[in-house]
N, CA and C atoms as a LAMMPS dump frame, in Angstrom:
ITEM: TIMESTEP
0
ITEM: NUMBER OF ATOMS
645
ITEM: BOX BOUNDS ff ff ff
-5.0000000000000000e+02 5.0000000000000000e+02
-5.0000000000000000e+02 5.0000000000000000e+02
-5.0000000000000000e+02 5.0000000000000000e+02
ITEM: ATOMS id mol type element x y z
1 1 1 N -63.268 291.714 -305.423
2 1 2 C -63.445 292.578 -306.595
3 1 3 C -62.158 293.363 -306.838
4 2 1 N -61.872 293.341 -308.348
5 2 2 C -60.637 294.328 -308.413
6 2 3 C -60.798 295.659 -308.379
7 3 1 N -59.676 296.452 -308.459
8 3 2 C -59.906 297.776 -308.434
9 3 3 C -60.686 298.823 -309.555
10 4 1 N -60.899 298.216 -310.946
11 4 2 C -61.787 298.325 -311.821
12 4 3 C -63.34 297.974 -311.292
13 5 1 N -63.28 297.296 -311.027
14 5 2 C -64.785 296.893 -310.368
15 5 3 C -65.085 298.253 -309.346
16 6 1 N -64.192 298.38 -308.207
17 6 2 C -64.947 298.745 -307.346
18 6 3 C -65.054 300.618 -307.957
19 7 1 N -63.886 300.802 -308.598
20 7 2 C -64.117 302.585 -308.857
21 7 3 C -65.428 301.925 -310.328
22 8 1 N -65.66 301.568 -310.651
23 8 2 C -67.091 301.576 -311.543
24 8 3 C -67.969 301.446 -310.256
25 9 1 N -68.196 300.237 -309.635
26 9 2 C -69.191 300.377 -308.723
27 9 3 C -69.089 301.788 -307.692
28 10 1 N -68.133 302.473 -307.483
29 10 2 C -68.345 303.644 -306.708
30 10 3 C -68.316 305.075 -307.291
31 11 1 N -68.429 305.093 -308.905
32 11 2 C -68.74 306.392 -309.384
33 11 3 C -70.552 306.479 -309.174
34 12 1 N -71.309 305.191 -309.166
35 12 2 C -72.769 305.271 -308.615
36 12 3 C -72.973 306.275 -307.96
37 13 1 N -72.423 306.591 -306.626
38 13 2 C -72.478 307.951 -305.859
39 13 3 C -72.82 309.015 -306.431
40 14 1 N -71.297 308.973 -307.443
41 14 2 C -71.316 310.817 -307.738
42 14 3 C -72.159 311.565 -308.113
43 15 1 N -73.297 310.853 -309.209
44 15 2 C -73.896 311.959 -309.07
45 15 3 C -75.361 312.293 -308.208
46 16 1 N -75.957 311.07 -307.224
47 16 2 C -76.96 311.818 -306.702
48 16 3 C -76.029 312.556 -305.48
49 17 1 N -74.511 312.516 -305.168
50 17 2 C -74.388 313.081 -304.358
51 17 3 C -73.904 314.893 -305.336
52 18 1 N -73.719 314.499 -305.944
53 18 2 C -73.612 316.056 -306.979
54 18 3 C -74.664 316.767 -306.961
55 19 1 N -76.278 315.918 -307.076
56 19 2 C -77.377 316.619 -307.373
57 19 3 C -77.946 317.121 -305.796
58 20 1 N -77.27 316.524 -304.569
59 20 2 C -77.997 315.912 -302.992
60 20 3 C -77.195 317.732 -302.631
61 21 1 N -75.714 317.962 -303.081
62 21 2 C -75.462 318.929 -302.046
63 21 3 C -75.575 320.244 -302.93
64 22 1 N -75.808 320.294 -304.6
65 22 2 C -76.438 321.462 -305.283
66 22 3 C -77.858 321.611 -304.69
67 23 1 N -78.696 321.036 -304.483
68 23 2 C -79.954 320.806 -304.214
69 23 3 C -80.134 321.816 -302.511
70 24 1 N -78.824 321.144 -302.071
71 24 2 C -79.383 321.49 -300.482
72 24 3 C -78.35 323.099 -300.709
73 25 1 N -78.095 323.596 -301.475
74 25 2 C -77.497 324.915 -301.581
75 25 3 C -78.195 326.092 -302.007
76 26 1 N -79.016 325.332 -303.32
77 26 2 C -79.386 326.423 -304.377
78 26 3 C -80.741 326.235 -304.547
79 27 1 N -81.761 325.361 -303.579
80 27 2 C -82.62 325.184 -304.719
81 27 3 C -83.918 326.636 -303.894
82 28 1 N -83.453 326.35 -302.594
83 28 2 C -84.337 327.448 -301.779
84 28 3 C -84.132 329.22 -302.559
85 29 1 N -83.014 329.241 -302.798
86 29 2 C -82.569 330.459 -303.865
87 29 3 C -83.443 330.669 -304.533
88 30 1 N -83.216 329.72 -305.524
89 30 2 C -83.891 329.341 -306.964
90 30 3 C -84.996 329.504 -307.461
91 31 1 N -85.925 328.91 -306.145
92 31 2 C -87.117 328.955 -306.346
93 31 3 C -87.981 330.055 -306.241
94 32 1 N -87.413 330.833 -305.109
95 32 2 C -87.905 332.267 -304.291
96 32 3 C -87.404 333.102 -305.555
97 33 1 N -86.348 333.67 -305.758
98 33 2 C -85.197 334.582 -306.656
99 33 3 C -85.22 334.373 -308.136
100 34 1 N -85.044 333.173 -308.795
101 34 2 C -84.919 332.914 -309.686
102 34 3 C -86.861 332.607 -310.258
103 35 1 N -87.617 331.443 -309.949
104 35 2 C -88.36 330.882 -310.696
105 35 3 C -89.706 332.047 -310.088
106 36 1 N -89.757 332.898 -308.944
107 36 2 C -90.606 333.748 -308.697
108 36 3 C -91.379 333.037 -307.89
109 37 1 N -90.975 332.011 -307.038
110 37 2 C -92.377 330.961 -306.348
111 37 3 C -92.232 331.503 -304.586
112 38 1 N -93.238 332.238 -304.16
113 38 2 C -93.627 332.829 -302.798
114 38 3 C -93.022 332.159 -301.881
115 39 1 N -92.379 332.92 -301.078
116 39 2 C -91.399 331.986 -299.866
117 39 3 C -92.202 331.027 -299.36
118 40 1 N -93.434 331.237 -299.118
119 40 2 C -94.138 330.144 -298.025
120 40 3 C -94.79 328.769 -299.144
121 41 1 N -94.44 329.509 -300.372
122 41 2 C -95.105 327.944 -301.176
123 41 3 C -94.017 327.265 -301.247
124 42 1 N -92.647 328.194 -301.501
125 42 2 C -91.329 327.527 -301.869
126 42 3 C -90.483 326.357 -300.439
127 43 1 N -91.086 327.249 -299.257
128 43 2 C -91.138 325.988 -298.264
129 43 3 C -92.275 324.873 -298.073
130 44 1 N -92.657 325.056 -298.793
131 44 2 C -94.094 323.914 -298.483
132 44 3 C -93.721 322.663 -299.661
133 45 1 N -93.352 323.503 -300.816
134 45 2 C -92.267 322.469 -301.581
135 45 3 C -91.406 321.839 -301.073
136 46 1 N -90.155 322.382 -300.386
137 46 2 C -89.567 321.732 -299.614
138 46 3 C -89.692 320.735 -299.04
139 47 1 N -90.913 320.961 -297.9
140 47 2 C -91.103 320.485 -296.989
141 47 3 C -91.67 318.748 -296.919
142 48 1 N -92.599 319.223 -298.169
143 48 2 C -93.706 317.995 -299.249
144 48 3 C -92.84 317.096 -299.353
145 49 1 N -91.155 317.284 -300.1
146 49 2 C -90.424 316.526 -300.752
147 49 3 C -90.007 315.892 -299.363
148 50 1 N -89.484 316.371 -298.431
149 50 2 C -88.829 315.719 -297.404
150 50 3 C -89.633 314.748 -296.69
151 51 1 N -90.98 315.253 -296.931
152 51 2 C -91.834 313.929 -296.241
153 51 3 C -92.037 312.425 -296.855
154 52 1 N -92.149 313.108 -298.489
155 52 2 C -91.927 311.42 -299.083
156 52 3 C -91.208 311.382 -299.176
157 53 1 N -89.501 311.797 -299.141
158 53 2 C -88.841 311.063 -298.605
159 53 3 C -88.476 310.496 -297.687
160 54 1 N -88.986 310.743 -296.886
161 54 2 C -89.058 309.775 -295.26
162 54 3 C -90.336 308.329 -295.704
163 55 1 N -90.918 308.752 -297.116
164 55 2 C -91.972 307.541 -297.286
165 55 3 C -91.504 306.677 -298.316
166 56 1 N -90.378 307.351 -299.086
167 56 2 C -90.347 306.433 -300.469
168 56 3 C -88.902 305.627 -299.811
169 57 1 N -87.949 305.927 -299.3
170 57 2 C -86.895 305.603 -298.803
171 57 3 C -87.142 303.775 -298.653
172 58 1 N -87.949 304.009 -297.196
173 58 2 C -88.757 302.121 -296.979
174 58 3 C -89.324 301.498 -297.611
175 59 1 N -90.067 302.407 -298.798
176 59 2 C -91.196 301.604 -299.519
177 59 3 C -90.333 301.268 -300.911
178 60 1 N -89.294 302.145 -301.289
179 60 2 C -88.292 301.265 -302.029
180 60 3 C -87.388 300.721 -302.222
181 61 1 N -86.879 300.385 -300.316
182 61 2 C -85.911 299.48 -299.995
183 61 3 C -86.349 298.244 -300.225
184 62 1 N -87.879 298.119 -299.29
185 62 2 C -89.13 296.719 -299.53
186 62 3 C -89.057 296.241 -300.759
187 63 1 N -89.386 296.934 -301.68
188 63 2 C -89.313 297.051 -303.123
189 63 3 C -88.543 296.028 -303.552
190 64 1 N -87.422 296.578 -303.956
191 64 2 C -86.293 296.034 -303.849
192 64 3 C -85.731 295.079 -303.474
193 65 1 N -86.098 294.729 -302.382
194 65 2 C -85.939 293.644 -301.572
195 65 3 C -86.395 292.589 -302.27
196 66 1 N -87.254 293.009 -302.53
197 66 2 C -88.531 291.717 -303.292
198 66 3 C -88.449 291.312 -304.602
199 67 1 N -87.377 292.279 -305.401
200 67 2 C -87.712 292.293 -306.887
201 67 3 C -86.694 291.045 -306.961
202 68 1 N -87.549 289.575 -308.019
203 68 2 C -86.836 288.577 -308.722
204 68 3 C -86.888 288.935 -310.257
205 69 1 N -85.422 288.875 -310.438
206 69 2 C -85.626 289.022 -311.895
207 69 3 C -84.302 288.336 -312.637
208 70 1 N -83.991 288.458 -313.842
209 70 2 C -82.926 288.145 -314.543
210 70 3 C -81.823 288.612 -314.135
211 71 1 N -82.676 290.053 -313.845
212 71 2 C -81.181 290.794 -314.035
213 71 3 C -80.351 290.897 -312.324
214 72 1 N -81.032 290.332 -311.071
215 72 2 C -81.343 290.378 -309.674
216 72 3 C -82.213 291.236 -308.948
217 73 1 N -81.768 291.992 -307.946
218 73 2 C -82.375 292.447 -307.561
219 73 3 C -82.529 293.999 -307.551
220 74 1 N -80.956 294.715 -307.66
221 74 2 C -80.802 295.9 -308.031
222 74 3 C -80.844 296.72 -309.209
223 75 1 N -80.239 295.923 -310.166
224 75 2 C -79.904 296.672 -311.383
225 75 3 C -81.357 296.793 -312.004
226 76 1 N -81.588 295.944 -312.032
227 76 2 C -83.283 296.34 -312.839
228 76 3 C -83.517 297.761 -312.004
229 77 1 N -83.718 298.461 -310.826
230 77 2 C -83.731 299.128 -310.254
231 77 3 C -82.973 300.51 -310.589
232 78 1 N -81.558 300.053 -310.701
233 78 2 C -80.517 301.324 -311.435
234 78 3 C -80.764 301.895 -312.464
235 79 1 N -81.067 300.695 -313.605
236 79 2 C -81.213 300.934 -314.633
237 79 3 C -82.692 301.589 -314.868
238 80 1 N -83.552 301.291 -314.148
239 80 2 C -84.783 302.315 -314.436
240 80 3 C -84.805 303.502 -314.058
241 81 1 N -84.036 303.456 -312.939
242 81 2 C -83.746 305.113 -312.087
243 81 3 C -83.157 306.34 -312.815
244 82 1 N -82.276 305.942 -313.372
245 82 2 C -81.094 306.622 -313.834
246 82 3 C -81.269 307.692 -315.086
247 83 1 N -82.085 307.359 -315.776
248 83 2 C -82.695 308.676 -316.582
249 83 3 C -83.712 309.894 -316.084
250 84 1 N -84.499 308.757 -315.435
251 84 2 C -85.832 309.776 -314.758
252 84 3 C -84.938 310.875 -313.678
253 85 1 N -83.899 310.41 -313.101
254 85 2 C -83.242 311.039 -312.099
255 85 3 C -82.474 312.168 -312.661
256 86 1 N -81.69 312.067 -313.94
257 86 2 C -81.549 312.839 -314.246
258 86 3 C -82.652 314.299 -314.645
259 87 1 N -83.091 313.45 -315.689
260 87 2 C -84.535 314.58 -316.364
261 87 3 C -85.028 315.226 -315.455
262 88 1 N -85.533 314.72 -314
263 88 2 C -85.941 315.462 -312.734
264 88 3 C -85.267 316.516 -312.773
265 89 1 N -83.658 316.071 -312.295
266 89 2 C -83.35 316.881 -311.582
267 89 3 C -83.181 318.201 -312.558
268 90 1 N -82.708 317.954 -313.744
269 90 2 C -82.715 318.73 -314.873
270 90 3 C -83.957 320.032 -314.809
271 91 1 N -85.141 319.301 -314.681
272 91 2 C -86.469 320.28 -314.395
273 91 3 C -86.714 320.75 -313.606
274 92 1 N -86.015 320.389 -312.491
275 92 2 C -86.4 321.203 -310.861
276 92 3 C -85.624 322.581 -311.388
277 93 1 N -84.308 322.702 -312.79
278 93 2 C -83.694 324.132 -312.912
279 93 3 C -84.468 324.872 -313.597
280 94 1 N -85.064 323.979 -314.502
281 94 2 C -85.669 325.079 -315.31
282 94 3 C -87.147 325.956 -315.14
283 95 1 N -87.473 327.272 -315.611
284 95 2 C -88.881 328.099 -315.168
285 95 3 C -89.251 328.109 -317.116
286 96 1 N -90.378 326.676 -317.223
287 96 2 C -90.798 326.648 -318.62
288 96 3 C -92.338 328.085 -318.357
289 97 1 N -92.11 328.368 -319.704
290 97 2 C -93.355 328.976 -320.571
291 97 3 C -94.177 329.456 -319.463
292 98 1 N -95.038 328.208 -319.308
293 98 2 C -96.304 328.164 -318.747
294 98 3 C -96.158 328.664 -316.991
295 99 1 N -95.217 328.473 -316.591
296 99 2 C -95.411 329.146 -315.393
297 99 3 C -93.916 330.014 -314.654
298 100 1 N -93.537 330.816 -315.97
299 100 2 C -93.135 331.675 -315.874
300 100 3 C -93.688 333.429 -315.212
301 101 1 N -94.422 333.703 -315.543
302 101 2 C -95.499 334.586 -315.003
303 101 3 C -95.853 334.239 -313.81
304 102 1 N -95.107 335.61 -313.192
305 102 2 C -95.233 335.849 -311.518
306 102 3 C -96.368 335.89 -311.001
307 103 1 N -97.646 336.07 -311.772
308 103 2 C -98.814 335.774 -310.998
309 103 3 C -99.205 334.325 -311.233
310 104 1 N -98.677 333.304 -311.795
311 104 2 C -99.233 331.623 -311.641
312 104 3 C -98.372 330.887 -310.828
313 105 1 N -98.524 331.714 -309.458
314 105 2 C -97.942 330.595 -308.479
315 105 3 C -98.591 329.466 -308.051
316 106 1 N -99.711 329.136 -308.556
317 106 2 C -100.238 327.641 -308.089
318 106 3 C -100.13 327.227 -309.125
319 107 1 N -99.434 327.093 -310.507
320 107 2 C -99.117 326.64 -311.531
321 107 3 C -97.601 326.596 -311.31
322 108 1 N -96.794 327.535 -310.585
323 108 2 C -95.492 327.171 -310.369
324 108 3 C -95.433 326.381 -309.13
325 109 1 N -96.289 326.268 -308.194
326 109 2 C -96.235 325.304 -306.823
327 109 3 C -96.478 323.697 -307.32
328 110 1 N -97.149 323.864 -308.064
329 110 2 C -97.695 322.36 -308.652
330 110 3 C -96.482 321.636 -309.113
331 111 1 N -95.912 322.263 -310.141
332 111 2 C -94.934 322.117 -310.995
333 111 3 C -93.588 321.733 -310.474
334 112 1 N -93.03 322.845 -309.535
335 112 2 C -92.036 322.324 -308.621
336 112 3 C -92.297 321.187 -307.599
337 113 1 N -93.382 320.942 -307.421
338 113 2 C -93.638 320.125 -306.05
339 113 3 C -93.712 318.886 -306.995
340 114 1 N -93.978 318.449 -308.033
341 114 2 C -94.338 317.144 -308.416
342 114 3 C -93.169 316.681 -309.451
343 115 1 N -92.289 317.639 -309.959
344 115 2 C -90.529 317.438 -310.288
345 115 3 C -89.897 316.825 -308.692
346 116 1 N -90.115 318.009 -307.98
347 116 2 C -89.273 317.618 -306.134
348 116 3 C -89.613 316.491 -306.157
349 117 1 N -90.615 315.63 -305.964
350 117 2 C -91.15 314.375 -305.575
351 117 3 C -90.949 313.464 -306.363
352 118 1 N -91.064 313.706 -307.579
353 118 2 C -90.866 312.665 -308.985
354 118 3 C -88.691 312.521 -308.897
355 119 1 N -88.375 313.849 -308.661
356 119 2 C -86.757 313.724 -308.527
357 119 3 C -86.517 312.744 -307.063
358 120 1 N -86.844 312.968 -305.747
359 120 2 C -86.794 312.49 -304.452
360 120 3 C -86.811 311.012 -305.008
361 121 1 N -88.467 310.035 -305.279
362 121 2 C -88.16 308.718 -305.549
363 121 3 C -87.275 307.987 -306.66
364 122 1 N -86.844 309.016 -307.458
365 122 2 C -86.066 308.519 -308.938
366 122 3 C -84.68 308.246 -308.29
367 123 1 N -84.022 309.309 -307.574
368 123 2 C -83.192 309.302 -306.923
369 123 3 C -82.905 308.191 -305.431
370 124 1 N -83.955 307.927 -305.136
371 124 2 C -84.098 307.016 -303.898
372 124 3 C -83.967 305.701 -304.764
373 125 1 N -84.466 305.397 -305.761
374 125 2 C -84.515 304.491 -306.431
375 125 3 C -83.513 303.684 -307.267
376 126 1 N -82.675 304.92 -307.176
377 126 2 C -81.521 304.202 -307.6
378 126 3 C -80.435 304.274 -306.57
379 127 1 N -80.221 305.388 -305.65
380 127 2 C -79.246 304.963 -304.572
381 127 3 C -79.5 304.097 -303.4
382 128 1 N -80.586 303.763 -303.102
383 128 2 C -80.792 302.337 -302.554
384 128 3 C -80.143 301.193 -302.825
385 129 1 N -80.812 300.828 -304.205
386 129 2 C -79.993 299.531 -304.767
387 129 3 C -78.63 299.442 -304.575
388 130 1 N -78.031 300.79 -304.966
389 130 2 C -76.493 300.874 -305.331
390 130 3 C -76.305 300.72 -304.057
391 131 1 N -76.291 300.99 -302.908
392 131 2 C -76.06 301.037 -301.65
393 131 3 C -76.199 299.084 -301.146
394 132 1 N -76.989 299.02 -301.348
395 132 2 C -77.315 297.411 -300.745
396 132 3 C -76.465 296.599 -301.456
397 133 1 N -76.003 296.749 -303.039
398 133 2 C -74.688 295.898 -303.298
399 133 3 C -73.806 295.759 -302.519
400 134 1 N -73.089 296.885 -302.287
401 134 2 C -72.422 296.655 -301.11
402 134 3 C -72.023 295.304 -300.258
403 135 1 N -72.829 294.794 -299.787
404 135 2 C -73.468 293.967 -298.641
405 135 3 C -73.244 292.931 -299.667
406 136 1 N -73.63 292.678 -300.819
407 136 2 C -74.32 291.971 -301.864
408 136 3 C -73.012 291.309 -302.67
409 137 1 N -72.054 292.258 -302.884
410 137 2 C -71.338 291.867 -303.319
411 137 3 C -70.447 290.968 -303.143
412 138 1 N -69.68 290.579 -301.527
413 138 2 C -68.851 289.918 -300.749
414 138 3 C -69.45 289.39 -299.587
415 139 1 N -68.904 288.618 -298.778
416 139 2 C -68.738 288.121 -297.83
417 139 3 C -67.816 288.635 -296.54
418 140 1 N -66.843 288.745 -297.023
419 140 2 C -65.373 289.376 -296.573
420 140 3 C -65.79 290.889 -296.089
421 141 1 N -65.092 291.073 -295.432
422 141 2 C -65.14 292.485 -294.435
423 141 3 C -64.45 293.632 -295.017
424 142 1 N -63.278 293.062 -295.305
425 142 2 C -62.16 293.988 -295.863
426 142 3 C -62.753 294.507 -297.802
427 143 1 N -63.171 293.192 -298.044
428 143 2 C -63.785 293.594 -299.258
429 143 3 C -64.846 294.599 -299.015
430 144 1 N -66.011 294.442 -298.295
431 144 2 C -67.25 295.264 -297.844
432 144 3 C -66.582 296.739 -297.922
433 145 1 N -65.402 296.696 -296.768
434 145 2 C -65.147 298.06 -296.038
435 145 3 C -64.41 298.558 -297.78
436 146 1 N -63.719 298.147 -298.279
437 146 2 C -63.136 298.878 -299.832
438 146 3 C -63.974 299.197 -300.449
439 147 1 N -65.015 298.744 -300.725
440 147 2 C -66.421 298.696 -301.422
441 147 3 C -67.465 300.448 -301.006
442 148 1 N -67.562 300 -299.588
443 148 2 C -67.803 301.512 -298.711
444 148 3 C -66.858 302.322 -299.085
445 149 1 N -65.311 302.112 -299.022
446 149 2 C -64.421 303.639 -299.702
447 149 3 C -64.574 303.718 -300.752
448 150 1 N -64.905 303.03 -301.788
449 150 2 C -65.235 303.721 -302.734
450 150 3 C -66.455 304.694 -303.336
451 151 1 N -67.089 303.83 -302.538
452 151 2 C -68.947 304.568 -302.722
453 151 3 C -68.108 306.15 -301.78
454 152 1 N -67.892 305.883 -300.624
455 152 2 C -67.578 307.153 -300.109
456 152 3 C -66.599 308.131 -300.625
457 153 1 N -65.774 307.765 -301.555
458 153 2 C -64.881 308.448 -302.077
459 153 3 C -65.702 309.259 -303.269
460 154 1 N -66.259 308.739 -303.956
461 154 2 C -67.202 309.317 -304.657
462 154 3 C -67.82 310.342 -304.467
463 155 1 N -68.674 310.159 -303.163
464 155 2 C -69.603 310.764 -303.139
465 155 3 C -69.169 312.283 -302.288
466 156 1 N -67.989 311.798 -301.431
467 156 2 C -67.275 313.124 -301.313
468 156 3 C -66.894 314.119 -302.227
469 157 1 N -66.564 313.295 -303.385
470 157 2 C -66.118 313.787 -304.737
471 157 3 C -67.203 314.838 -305.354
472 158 1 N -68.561 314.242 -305.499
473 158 2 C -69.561 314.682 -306.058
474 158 3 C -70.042 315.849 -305.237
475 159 1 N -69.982 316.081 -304.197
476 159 2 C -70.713 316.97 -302.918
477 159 3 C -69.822 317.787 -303.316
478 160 1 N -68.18 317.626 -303.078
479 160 2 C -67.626 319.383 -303.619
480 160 3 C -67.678 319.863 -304.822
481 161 1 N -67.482 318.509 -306.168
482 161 2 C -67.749 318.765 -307.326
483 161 3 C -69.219 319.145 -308.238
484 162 1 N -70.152 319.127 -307.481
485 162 2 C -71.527 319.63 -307.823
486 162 3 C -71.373 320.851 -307.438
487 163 1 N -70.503 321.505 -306.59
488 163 2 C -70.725 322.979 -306.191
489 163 3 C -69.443 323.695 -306.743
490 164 1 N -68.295 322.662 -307.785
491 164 2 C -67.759 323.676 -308.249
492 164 3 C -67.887 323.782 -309.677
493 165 1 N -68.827 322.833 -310.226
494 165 2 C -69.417 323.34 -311.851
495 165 3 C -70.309 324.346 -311.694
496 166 1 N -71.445 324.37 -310.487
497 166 2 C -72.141 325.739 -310.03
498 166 3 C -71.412 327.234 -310.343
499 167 1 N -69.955 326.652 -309.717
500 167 2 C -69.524 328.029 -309.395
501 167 3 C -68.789 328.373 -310.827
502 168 1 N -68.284 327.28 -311.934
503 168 2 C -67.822 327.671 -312.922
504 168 3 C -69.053 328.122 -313.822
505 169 1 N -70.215 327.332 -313.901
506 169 2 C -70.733 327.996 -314.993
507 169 3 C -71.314 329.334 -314.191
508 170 1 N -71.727 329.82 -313.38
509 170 2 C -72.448 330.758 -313.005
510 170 3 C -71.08 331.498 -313
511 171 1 N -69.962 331.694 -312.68
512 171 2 C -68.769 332.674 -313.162
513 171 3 C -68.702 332.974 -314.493
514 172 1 N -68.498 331.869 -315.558
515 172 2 C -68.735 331.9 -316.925
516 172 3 C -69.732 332.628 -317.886
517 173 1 N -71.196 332.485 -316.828
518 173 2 C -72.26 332.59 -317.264
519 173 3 C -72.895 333.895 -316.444
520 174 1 N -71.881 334.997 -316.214
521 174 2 C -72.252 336.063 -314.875
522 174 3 C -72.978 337.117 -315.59
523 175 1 N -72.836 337.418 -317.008
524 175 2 C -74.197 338.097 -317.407
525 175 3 C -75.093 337.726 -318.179
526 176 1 N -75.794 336.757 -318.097
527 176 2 C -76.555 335.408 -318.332
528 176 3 C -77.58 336.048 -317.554
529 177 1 N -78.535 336.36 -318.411
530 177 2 C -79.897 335.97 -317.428
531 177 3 C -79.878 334.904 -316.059
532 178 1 N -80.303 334.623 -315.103
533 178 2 C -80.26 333.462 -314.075
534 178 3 C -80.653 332.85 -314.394
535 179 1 N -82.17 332.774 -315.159
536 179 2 C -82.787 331.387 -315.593
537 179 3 C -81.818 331.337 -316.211
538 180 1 N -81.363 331.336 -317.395
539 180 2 C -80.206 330.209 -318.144
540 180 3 C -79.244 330.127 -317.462
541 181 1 N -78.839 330.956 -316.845
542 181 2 C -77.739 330.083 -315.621
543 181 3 C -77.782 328.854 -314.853
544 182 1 N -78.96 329.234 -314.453
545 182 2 C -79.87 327.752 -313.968
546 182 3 C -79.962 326.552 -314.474
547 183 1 N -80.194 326.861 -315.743
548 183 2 C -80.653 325.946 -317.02
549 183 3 C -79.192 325.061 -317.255
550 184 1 N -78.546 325.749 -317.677
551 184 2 C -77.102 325.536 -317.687
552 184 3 C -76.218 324.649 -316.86
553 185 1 N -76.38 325.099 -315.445
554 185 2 C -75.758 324.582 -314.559
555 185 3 C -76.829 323.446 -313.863
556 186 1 N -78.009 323.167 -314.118
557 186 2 C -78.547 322.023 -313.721
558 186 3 C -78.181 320.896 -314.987
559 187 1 N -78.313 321.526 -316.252
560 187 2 C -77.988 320.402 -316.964
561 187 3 C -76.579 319.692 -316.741
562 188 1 N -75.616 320.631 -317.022
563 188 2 C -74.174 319.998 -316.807
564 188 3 C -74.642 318.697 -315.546
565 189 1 N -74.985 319.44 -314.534
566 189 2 C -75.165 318.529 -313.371
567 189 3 C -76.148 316.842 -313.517
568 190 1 N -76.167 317.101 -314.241
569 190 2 C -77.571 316.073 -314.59
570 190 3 C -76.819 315.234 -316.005
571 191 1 N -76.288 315.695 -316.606
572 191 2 C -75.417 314.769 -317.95
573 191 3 C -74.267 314.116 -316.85
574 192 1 N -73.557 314.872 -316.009
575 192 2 C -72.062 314.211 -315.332
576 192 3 C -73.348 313.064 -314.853
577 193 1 N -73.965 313.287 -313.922
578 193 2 C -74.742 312.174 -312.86
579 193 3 C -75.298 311.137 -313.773
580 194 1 N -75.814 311.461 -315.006
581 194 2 C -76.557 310.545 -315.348
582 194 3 C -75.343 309.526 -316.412
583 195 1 N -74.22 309.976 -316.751
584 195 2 C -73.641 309.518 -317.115
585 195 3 C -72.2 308.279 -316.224
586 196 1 N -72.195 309.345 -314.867
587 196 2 C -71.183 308.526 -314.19
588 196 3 C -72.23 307.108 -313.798
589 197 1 N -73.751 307.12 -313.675
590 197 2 C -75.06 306.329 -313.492
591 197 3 C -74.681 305.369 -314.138
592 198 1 N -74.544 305.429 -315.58
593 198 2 C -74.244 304.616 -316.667
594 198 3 C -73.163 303.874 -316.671
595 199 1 N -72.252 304.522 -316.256
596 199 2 C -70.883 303.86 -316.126
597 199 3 C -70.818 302.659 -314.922
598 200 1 N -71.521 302.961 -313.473
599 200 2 C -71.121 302.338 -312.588
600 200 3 C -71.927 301.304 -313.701
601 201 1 N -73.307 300.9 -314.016
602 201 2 C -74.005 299.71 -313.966
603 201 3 C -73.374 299.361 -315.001
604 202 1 N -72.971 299.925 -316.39
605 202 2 C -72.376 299.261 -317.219
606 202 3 C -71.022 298.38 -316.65
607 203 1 N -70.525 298.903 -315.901
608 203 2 C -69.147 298.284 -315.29
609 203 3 C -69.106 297.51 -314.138
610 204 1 N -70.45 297.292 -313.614
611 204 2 C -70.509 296.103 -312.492
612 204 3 C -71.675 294.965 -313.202
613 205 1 N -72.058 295.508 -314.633
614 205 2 C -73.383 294.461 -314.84
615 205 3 C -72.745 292.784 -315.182
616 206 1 N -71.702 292.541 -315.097
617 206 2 C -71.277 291.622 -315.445
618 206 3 C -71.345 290.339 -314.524
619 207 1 N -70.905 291.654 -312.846
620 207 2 C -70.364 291.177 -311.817
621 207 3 C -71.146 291.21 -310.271
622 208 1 N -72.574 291.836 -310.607
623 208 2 C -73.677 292.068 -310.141
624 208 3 C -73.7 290.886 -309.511
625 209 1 N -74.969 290.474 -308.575
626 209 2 C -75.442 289.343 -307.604
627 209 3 C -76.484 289.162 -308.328
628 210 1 N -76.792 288.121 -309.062
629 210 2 C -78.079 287.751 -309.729
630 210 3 C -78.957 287.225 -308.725
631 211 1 N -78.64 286.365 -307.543
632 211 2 C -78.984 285.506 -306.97
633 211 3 C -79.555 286.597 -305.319
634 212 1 N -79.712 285.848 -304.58
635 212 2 C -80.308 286.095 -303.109
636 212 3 C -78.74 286.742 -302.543
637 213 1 N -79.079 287.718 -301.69
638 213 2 C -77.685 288.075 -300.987
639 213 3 C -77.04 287.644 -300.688
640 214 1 N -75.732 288.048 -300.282
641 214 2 C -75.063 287.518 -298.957
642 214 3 C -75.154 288.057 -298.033
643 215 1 N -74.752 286.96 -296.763
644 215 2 C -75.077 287.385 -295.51
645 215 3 C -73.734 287.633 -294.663
């Protein structure tokens, strides 16, 4: 693969790793401080999400594994992921209408817990696939291992760069209510991801594995 190929196939990363290390920074904040949700529900949210993800991880590698289609085995996969993942993550920022009011915390527990979970498999769902190209793409070692620096270059990219649009819009945005700070800085985060999304599959759909792996 040329070097066009592989930086399209390795902007895939950036953004669930943009949304993976905002997430593991801000969202315990957020939820307690910002959206008003009781420390012990706001860990039970947490906690919920981390378990299906220890469940959706296998059950949509299997998945995957299995899917025959036109398009192979991944991209049908990317390409379904890649909006819902955004919109998730988009909603895990925002505190709508209805369970704004500090006394509907089982209307705000519900709400966050089934965004967390709906974001967890959207997101699993598409960095799986992208991950198993990899493998998918070559034969060759040296190709594989370039393939890995790029996914990894990325995603290094995205982990500091998700925490420094945080820090620009919330500087920008410093007498901003928090909810719209929130609002703000999850969206940015969620247009870069869902767009660099777009780019990798648009720029490897050509060059994708239609067929059974390689080994």
């Amino acid at each position: 693969m040329n070097l066009r190929g592989r930086i399209f196939y390795g902007a895939g990363e950036l953004g669930p790793a943009m949304a993976g290390s905002t997430m593991v920074f801000f969202q315990l904040v957020f939820l307690t401080d910002v959206a008003g949700l009781a420390p012990s529900l706001a860990g039970t949210v947490l906690l919920l999400a981390r378990i299906w993800d220890a469940v959706n991880d296998p059950l949509i590698g299997m998945l995957s594994d299995r899917t025959r289609s036109a398009w192979g085995r991944r991209l049908p996969w990317m390409t379904g992921a890649a909006p819902p993942f955004a919109l998730f993550f988009v909603a895990f920022w925002l505190v709508p209408e209805p369970v704004a009011s500090p006394d509907a915390q089982g209307a705000k527990f519900l709400y966050y817990l089934v965004v967390a979970l709906a974001y967890s498999a959207s997101v699993t769902a598409f960095g799986l696939p992208h991950t198993a190209l990899t493998a998918e793409f070559s034969r060759d070692y040296d190709e594989r291992s370039q393939l890995t620096a790029a996914r990894m270059g990325f995603s290094l990219g995205g982990s500091v760069g998700g925490l420094l649009v945080a820090l620009v819009v919330f500087r920008l945005l410093d007498n901003a209510p928090p909810v719209f700070q929130y609002a703000v800085f999850g969206g940015c985060v969620g247009l870069i991801g869902f767009g660099a999304a777009a780019a990798c599959i648009a720029g490897i759909w050509k060059i994708a594995p239609r067929g059974a792996a390689c080994s």
